[in-house]
N, C-alpha and C positions, 0 to 999 in steps of 0.2 A: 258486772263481770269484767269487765272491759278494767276496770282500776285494777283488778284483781290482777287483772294479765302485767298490768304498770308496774303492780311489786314484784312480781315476778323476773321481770328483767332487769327492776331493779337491782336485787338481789343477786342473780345471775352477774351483772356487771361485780358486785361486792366479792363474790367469791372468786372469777377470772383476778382478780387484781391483789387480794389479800394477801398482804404483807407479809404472813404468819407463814405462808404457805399457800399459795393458790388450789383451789378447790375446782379442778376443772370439771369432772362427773358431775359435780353439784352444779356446775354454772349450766354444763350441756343440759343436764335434767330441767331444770327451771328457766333453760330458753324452749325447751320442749312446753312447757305448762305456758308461757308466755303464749307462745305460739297457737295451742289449742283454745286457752281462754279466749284467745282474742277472736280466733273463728267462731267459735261459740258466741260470743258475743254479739257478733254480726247477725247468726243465725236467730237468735231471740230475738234480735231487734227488726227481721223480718218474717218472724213469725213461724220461721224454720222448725219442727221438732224433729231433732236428733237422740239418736240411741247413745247411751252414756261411754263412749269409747275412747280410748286415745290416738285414734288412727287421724293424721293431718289429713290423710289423703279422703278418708271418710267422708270427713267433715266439707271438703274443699267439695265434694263432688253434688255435698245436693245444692251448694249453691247456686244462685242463678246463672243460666250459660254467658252471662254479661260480665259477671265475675269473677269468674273461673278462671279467666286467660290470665291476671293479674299475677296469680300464683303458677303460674307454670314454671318458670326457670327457677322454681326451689325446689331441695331436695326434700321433700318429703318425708319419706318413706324413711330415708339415712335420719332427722331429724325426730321423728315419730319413733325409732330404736330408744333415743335415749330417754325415753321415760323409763324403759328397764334397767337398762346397760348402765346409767348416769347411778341408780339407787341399788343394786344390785349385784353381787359379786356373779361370775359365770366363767366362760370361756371367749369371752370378748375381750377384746385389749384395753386397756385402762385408758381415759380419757388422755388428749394432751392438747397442749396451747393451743395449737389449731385447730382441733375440735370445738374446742371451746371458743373461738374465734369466731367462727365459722356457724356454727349453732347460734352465741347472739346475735350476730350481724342479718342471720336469717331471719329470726325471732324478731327484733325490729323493725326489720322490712316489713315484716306481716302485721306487729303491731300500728305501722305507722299506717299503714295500710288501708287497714280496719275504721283505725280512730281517725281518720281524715273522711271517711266514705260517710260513718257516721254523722258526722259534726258536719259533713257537706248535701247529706242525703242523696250524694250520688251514687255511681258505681266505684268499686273498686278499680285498683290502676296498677 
């Protein structure tokens, strides 16, 4: 799961940056999917089962209370939007630069987060 979250951001970076025309819905969408892969990740790898949702905040809260505090000073909830908003026409404003700024920068946090806790078998930080 955890790679999975890797292309993710990968991607996200490719579309913030493309030449053609930057694709920032697309980058905020798939720093969203980075973002939940990677908690998801976490949760498998400690034996967590969560219900199949895209909520960050969800996901954040059955972690252990050890872990939890890592993620507090991200927005959540505003990044957990863009899985609709990023793929979805509506009544929401169209992505721009700093959305998309802002959503991978988060999305990295979290991924780096994750894949360090992991690979160190610690707590999150």
């Amino acid at each position: 799961m955890v790679e999975k979250a890797k292309g993710d951001l990968r991607v996200a970076r490719l579309a913030f940056t493309d030449r053609e025309g930057p694709e920032y819905g697309v980058a905020c969408y798939l720093a969203q999917q980075c973002a939940e892969k990677s908690l998801k990740a976490f949760l498998i790898s400690t034996g967590i089962e969560f219900a199949y949702k895209h909520d960050l905040e969800y996901l954040i809260e059955l972690f252990p209370d050890e872990d939890k505090a890592a993620f507090a000073g991200i927005e959540l909830e505003w990044l957990s939007d863009w899985v609709t908003e990023g793929r979805y026409p509506g009544d929401w404003p169209e992505a721009t630069h700093e959305d998309a700024k802002k959503a991978i920068a988060m999305a990295e946090a979290i991924y780096n987060n994750i894949v360090e806790a992991l690979e160190t078998g610690e707590s999150c930080r």
